[in-house]
N, CA, C and O atoms as a MOPAC input file, in Angstrom:
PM7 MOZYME 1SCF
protein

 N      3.93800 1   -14.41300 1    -0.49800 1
 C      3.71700 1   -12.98300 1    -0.34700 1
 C      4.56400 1   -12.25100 1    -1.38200 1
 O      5.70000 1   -12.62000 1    -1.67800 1
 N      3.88800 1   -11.08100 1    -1.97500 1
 C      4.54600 1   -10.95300 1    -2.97100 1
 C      5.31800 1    -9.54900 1    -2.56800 1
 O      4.40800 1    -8.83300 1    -2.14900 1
 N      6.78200 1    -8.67500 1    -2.47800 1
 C      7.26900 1    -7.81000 1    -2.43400 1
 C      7.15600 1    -6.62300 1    -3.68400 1
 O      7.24900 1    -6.76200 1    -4.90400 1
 N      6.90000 1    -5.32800 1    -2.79500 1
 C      7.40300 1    -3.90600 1    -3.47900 1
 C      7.98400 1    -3.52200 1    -2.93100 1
 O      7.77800 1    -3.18400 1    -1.76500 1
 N      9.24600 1    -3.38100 1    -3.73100 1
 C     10.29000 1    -3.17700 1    -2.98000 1
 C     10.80700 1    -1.28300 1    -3.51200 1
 O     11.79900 1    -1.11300 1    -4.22200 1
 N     10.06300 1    -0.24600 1    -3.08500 1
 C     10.14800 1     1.02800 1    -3.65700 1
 C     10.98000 1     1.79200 1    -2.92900 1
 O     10.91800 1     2.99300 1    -3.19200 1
 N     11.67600 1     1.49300 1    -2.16300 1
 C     12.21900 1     2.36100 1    -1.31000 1
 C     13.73700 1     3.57000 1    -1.96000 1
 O     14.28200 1     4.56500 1    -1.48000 1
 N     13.94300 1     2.65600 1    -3.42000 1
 C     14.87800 1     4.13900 1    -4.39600 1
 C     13.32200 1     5.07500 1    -4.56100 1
 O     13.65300 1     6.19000 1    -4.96600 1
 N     12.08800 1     5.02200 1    -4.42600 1
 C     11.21400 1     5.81200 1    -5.25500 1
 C     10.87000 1     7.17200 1    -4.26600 1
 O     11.28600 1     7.37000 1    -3.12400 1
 N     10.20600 1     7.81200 1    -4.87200 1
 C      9.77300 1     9.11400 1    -4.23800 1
 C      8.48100 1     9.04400 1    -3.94700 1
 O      8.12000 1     7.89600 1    -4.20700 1
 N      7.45100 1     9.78100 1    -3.47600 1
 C      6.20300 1     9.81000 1    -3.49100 1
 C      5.87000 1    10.44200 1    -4.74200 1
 O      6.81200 1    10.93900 1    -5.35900 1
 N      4.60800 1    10.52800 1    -5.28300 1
 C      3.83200 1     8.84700 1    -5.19900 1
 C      3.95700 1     7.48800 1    -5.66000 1
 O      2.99300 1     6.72300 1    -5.68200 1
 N      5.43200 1     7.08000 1    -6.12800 1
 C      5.55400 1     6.22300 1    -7.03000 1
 C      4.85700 1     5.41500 1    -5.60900 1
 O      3.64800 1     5.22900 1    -5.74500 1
 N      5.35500 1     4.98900 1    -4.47700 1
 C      4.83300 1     3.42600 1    -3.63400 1
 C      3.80500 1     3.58600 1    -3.68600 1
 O      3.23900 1     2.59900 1    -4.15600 1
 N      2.87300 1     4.72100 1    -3.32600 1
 C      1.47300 1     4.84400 1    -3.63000 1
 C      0.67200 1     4.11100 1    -4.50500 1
 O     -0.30000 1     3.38300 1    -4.30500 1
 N      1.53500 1     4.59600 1    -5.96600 1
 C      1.19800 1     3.78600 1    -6.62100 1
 C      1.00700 1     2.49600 1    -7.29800 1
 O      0.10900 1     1.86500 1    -7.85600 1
 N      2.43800 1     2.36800 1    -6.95700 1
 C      2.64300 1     0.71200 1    -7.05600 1
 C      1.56000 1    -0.20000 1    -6.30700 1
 O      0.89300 1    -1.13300 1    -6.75400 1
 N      1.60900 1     0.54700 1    -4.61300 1
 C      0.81000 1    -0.22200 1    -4.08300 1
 C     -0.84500 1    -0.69800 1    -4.48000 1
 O     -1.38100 1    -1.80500 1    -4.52200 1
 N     -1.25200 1     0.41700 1    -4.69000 1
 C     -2.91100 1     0.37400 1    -5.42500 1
 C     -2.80100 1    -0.17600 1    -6.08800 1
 O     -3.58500 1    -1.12500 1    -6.07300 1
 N     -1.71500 1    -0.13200 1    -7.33500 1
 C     -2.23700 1    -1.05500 1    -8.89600 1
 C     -1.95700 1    -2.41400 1    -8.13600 1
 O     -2.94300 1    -3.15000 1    -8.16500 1
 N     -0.98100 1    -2.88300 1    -7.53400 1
 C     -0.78100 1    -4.32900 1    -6.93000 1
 C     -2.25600 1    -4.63600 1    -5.98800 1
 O     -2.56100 1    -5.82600 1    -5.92000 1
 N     -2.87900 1    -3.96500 1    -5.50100 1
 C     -3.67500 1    -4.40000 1    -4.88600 1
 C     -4.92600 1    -4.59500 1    -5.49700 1
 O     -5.65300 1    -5.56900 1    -5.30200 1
 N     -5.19700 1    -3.49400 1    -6.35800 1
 C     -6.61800 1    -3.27600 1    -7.52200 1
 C     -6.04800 1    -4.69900 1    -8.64500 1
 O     -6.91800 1    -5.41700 1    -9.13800 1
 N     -4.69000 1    -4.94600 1    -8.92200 1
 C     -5.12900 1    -6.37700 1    -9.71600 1
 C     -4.70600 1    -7.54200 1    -9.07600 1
 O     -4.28300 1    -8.53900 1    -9.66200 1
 N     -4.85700 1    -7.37200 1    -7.50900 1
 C     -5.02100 1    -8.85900 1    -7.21500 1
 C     -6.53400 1    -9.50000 1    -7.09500 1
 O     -7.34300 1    -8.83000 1    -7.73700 1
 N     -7.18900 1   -10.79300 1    -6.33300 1
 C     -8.30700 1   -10.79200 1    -6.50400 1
 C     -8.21900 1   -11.08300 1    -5.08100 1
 O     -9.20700 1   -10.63200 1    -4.50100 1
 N     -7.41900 1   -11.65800 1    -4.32200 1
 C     -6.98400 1   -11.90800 1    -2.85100 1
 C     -5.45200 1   -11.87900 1    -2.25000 1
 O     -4.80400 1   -12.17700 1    -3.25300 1
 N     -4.50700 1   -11.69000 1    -1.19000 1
 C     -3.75700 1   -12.41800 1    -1.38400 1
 C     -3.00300 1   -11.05200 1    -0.41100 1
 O     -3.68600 1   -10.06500 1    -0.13700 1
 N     -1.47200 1   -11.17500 1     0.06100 1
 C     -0.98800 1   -10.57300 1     0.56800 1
 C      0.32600 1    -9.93300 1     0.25700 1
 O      1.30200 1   -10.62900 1    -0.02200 1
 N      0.38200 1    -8.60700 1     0.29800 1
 C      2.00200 1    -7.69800 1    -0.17500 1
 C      2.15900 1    -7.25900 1     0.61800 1
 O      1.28700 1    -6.79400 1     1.35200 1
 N      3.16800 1    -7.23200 1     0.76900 1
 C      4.89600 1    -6.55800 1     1.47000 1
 C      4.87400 1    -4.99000 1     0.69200 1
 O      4.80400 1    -4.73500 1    -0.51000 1
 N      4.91600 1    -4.54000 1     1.26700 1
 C      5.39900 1    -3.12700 1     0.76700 1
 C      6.91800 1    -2.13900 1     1.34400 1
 O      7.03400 1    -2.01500 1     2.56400 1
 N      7.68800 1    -1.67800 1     0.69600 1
 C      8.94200 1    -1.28100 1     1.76500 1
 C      9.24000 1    -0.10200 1     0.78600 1
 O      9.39300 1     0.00300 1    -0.43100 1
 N      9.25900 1     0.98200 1     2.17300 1
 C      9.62900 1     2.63700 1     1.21700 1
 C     10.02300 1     3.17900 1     2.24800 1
 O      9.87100 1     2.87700 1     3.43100 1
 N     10.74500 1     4.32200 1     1.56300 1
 C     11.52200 1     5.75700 1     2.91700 1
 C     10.47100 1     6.47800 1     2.88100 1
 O      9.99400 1     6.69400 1     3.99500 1
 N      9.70100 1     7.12700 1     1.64600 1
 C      9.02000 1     8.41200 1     1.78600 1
 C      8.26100 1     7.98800 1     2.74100 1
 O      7.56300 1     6.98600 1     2.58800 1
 N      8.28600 1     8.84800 1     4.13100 1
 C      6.99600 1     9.10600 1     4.96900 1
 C      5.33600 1     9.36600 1     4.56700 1
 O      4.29100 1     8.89300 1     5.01500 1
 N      5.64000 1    10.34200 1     3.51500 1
 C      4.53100 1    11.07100 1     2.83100 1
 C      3.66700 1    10.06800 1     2.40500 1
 O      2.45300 1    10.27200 1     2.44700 1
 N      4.27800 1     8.63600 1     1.85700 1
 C      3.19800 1     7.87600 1     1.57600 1
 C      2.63400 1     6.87300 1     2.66800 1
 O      1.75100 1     6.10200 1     2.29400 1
 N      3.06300 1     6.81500 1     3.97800 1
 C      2.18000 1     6.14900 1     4.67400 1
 C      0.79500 1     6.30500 1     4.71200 1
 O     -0.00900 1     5.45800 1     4.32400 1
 N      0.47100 1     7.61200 1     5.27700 1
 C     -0.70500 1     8.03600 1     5.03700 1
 C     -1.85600 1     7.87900 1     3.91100 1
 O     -3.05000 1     7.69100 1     4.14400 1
 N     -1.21200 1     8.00000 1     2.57500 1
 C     -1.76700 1     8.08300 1     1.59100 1
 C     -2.23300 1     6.17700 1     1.46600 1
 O     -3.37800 1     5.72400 1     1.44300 1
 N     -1.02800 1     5.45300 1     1.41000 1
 C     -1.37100 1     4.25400 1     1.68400 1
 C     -2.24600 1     3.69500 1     2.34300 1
 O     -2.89300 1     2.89700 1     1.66600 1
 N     -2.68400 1     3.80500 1     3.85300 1
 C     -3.44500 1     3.22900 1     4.81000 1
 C     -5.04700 1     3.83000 1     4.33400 1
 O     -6.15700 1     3.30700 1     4.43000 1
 N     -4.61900 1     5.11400 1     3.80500 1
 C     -6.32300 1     5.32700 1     3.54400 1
 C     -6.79900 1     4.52100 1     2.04600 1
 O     -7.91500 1     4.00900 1     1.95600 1
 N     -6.07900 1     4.49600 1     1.22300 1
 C     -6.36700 1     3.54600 1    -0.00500 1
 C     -6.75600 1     2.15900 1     0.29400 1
 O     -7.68600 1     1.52400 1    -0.20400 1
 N     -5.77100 1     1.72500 1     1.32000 1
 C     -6.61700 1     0.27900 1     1.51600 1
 C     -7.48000 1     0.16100 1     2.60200 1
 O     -8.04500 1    -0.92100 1     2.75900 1
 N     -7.74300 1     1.32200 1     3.59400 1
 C     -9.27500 1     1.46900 1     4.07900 1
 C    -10.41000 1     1.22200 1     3.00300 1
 O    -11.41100 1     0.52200 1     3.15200 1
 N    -10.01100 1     1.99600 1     1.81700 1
 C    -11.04400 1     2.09600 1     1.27000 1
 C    -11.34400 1     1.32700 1     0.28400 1
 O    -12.34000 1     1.10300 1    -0.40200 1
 N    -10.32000 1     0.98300 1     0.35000 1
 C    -10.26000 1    -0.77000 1    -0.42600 1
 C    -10.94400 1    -2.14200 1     0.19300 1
 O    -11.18700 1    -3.19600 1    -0.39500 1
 N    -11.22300 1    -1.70700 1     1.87000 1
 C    -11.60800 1    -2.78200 1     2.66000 1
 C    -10.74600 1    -3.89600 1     2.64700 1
 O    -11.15900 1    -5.05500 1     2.67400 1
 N     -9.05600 1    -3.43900 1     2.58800 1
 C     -8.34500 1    -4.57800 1     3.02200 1
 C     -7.71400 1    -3.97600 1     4.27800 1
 O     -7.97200 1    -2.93000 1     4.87300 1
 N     -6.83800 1    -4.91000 1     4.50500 1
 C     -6.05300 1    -4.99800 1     5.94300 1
 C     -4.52200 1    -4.50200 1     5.82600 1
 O     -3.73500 1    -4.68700 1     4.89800 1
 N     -4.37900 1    -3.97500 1     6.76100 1
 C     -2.81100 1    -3.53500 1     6.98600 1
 C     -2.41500 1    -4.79000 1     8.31100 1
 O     -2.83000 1    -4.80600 1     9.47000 1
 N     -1.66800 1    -5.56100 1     7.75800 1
 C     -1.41700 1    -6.65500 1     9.30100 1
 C      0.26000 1    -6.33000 1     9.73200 1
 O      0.71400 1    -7.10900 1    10.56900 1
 N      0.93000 1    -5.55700 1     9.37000 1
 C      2.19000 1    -4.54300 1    10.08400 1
 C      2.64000 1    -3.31900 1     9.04800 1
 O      2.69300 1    -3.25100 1     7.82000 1
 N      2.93700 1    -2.38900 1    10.11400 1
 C      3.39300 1    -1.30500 1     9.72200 1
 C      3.96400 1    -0.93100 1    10.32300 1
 O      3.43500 1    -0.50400 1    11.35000 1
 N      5.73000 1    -0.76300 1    10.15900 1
 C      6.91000 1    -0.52900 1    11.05400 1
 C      7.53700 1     0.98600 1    10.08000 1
 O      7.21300 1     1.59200 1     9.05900 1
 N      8.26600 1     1.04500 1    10.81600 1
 C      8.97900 1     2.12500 1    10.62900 1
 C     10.54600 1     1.98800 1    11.10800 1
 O     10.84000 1     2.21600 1    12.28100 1
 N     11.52100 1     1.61200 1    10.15600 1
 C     12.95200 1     1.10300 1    11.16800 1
 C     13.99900 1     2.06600 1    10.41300 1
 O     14.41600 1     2.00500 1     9.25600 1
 N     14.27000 1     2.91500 1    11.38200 1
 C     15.48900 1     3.32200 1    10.92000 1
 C     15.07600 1     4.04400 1     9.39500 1
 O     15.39900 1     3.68300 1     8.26400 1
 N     14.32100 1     5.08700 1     9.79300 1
 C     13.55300 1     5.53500 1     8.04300 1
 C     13.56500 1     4.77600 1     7.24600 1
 O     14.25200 1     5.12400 1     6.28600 1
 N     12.82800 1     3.25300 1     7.09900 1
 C     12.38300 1     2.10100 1     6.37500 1
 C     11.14200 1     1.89600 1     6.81100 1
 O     10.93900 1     1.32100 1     7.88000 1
 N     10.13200 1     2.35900 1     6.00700 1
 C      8.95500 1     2.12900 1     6.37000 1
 C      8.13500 1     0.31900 1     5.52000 1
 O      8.15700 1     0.08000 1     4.31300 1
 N      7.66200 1    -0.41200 1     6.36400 1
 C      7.31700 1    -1.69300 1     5.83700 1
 C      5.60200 1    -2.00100 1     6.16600 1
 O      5.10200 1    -2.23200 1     7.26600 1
 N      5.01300 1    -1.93000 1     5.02300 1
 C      2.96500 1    -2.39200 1     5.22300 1
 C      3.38100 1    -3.26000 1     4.75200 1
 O      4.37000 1    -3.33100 1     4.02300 1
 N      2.38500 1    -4.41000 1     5.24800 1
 C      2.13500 1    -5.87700 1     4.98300 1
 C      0.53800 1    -5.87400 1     5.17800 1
 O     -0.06200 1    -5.76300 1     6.24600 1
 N     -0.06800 1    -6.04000 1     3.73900 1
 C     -1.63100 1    -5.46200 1     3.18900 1
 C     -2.07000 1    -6.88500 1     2.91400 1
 O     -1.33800 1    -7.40200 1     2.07000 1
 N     -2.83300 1    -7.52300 1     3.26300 1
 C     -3.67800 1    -8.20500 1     3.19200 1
 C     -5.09400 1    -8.16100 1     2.43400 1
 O     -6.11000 1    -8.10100 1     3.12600 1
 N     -5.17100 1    -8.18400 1     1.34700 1
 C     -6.60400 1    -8.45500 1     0.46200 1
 C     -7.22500 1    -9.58300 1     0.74700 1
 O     -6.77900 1   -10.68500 1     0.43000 1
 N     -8.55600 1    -9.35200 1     1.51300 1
 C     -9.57600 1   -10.40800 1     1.04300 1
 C     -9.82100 1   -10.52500 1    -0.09500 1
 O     -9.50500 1    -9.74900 1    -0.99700 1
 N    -10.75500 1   -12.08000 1    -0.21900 1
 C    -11.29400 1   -12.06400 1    -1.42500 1
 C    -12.56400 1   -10.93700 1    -1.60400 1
 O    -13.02400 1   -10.36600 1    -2.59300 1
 N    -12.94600 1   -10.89900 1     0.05900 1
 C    -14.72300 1   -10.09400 1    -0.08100 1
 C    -13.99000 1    -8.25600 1     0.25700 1
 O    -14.42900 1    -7.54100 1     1.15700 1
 N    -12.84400 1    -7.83700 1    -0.70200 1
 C    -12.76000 1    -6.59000 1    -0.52300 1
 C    -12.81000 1    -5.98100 1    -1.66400 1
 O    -12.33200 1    -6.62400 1    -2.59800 1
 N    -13.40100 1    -4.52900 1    -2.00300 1
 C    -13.93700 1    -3.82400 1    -2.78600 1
 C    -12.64800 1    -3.70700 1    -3.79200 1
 O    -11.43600 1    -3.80000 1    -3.59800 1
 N    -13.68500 1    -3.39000 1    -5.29600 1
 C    -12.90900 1    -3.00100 1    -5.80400 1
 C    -13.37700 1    -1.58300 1    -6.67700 1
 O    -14.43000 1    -1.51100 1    -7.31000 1
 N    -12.30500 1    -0.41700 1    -6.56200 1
 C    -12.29200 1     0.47600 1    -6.03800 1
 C    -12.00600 1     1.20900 1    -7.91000 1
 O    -10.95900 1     0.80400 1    -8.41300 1
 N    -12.85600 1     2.17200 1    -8.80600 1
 C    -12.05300 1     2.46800 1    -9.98900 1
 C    -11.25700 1     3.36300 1    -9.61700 1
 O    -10.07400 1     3.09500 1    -9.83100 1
 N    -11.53700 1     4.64800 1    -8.98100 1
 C    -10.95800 1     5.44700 1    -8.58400 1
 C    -10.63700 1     5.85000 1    -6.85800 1
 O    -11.45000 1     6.02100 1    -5.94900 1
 N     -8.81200 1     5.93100 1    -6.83500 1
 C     -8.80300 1     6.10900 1    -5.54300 1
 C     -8.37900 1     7.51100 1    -5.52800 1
 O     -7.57800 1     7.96500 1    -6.34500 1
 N     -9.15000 1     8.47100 1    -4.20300 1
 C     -8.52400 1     9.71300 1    -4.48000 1
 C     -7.92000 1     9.93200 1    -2.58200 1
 O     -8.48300 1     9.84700 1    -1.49100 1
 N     -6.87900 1    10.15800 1    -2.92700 1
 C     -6.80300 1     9.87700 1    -1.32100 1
 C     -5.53900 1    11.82100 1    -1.18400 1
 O     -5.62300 1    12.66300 1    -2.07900 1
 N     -4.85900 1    11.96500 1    -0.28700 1
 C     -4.11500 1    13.25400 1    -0.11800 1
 C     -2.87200 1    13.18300 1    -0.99700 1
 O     -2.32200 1    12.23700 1    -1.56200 1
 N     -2.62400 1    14.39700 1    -0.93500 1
 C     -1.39200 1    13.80500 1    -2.37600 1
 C     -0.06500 1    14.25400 1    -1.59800 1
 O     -0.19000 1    14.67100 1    -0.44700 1
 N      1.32900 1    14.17300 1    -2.24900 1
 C      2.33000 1    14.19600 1    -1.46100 1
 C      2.71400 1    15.53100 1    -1.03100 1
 O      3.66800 1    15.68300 1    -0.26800 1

């Protein structure tokens, strides 16, 4: 499993990290770990619409952690436009 570990970043940097990590995998599963709140949201709808999986999403102690799961049979997406921060 591969880690992003963004949690010095602000919104949208995890946002972003997360999409490009997910738009160039072809399957496979990331760890994601950030404070900004602002990007949960923005996150969960990108990989809705990505047709992958969120398999945890905690929140500890303002440490927020997705663990995103890409199929192989999930879309790939040129443009994501999802709410901004």
């Amino acid at each position: 499993m591969e880690v992003i570990d963004a949690t010095s970043a602000e919104c949208p940097e995890p946002f972003m990290k997360t999409v490009a990590k997910l738009m160039g995998m072809k399957e496979g599963v990331v760890k994601v770990i950030f404070k900004d709140p602002k990007c949960v949201d923005m996150i969960a709808e990108a990989v809705k619409l990505m047709e992958c999986k969120i398999i945890e999403n905690t929140n500890k102690d303002g440490i927020y952690t997705m663990v995103i799961e890409k199929p192989s049979t999930s879309k790939e997406v040129k443009d994501v436009k999802v709410g901004g921060c």
